[in-house]
C-alpha positions, 0 to 999 in steps of 0.5 A: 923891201918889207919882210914876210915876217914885218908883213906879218906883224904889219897885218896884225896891227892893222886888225888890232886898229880895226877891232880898237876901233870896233870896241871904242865904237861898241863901248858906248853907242855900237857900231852903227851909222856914226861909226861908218861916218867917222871911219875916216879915223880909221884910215889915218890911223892905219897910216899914222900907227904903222909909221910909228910902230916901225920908228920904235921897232916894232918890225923888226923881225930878228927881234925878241918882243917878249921883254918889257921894253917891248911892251914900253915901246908900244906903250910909248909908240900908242901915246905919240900916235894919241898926241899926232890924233889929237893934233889932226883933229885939231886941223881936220875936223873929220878925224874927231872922236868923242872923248870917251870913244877915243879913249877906250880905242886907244887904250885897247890898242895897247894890249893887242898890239903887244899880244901880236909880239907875243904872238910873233915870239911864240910862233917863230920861237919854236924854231918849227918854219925856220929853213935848213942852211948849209953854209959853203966855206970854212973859214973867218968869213963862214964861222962869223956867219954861222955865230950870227945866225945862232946870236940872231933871235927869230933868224928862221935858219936853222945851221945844218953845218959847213960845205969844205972846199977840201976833198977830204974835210975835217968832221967840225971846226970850231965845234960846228959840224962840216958835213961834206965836200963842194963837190957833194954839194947837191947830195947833201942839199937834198939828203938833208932837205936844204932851203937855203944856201950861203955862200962864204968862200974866201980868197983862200979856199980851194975853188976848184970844184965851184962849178958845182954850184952851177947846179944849184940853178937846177935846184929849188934853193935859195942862194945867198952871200954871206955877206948880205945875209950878215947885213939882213941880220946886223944892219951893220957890214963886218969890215975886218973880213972883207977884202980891199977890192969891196971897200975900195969899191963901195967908197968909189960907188958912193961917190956917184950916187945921183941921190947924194945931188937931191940930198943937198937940196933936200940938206938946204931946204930942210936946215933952213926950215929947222932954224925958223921953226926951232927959234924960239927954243934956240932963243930961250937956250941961248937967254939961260946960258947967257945967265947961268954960263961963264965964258963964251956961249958957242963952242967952236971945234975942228972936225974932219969933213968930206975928204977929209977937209977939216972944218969948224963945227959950232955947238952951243957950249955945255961944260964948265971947268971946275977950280981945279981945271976940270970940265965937268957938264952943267945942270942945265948943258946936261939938259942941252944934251938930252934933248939935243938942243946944244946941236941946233948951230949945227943946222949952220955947217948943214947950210954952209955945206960942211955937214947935211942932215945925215950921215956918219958923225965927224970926229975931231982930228986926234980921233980920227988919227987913231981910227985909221991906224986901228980900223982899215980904210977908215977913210970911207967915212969920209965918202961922203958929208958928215951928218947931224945925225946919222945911222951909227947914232940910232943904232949904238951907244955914245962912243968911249972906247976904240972897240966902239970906234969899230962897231961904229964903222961898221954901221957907218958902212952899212949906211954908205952902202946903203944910202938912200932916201928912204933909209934917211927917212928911218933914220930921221924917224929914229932921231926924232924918237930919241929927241923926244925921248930924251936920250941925246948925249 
């Protein structure tokens, strides 16, 4: 579901299309009778630019837009959606432009649409419509939440402190304000004007007077876990603070999800589609490694799969080894990987069933044997097929250290969690981005 605040930039780009389209059209001939003819235009675009501009995050509302990297993602998002126009007007003849019109459209997009983000910066920046919360608990769980929210730009909370479990609590922990007891729970929301409630109670804490929290239904205040409020924020799920009983349950949940039957078809359908239509450069790939490479053109390597059943996972080779029996990445299997092209065979173990489309990558035997004794139940990942792409790709660096290894499994149960067709959808959007873009590893 879109947030106010994503609704809120969703409706400034779409009247920044409408008045590039109005200034494109008073450039050169006004906006007459042509103009109302060719609005057809119009109507692609506020298709065609949203999708883009959220592929690039440009909706995402806990973000500073500020940056230069802002102003390149829009730059970067308003040439793709300039490539995509031209490439339908080449099919519907309705959507043509004169050259000039287009131009002066188009290049009027940019400044407005980056004015909207500054805009955004600036009117929740100054932290005037952020809501007051209280956060009930005081242990890991309520500390981790309370640094999140203040780590967070533009979170639009503003911490008042923490409600003990305690009759006679402490005046801070860890240097955030505890203001009261449970039981003063309802004094304290309305003393201090509380809009948001975040419940953060952990197995440990007292919770002999939680039937307080009953009268919150009294009360016009939003009550929110601390644990959902964690993945609105991060898009990630920290799993070191949760209990065994929520990761058993979200790996038993998983299994049962009806999508994951249509996401098979969708796996089979898809993959098939991808090798016909990435042929010819499969084929130009594997004449220049045919020429330049030494050895064997495939490479072949055990990854662990769903269940953790091993299987073999095809790529095309991209190292050498050197004289002195180091690998080292060519020239041209650097480009391999920029652009992803080394992982086209893949498409093969999608096929074959080992893989789909998209989920948590599969690791070789020696590094998963390392994450599960570093990362508890580790072995959720394996709930479901591994994927070509997936979330923790989009999202994180290329893995190079075991702290990576857990930020990954964070955003890898993130997706488990949330596993849907739409989510897979983003990411196929994000992964065409950072193919495009050419930041493959």
């Amino acid at each position: 579901m879109i947030s106010q605040r994503s609704f809120f930039l969703l409706s400034c780009d779409l009247l920044s299309l409408a008045i590039a389209y109005v200034f494109g059209f008073g450039m050169r001939t006004g906006f007459n009778e042509y103009a109302l003819s060719r609005l057809s235009f119009l109507y692609f675009s506020f298709i065609v630019f949203p999708i883009l501009f959220y592929t690039f995050d440009l909706y995402y509302p806990y973000k500073h837009f500020g940056g230069m990297q802002t102003f390149i993602d829009v730059v970067l998002a308003v040439v793709t959606g300039i490539i995509l126009s031209a490439a339908a007007a080449y099919a519907d003849r309705s959507l043509i432009l004169p050259r000039l019109i287009f131009f002066y459209t188009m290049i009027s997009l940019i400044p407005t649409i980056y004015a909207a983000r500054l805009f955004y910066d600036f009117l929740f920046g100054s932290r005037l419509l952020d809501k007051k919360v209280i956060v009930i608990g005081t242990g890991p769980l309520a500390l981790e939440i309370v640094r999140t929210i203040r780590a967070t730009p533009h979170s639009g909370m503003d911490i008042v402190g923490l409600v003990s479990t305690k009759k006679v609590p402490s005046e801070k922990k860890h240097g955030i304000p505890i203001t009261g007891s449970l039981k003063d729970l309802i004094t304290l929301i309305d003393w201090y004007n509380i809009q948001l409630v975040v419940m953060a109670l952990e197995a440990g804490e007292d919770h002999s007077e939680t039937h307080v929290m009953a009268d919150l239904l009294m009360h016009r205040v939003q009550v929110v876990s601390s644990i959902h409020l964690f993945e609105r924020l991060t898009q990630e799920i920290p799993y070191k603070l949760l209990g065994p009983q929520y990761l058993l349950g979200l790996m038993s949940q998983v299994k049962i999800r009806p999508y994951l039957k249509m996401k098979r078809v969708l796996d089979l359908i898809t993959a098939s589609l991808l090798l016909i239509f990435l042929l010819p450069v499969f084929m130009f790939a594997l004449f220049f490694l045919s020429i330049t490479a030494r050895g064997k053109i495939f490479f072949y390597q055990d990854r662990i799969g769903k269940d953790s059943i091993p299987f073999r996972l095809y790529k095309l080779r991209t190292m050498a080894e050197s004289q002195k029996g180091h690998l080292y990445i060519t020239r041209f299997g650097g480009f391999l990987r920029k652009f992803r092209i080394d992982e086209i065979p893949q498409l093969w173990n999608v096929i074959k069933g080992d893989m789909s489309l998209i989920g948590p990558r599969p690791e070789i035997p020696y590094f998963v044997t390392r994450c599960r004794k570093r990362i508890p139940f580790y072995d959720a990942v394996f709930a479901v097929k591994p994927g070509l792409t997936g979330w923790a790709q989009v999202k994180f660096r290329y893995t190079v250290s075991a702290k990576d290894y857990e930020q990954k499994f964070r955003y890898n149960l993130y997706y488990l969690k949330n596993i849907s067709f739409a989510l897979d959808l983003l990411i196929v959007l994000k992964t065409i981005r950072v193919v495009s873009l050419g930041r493959g590893k």
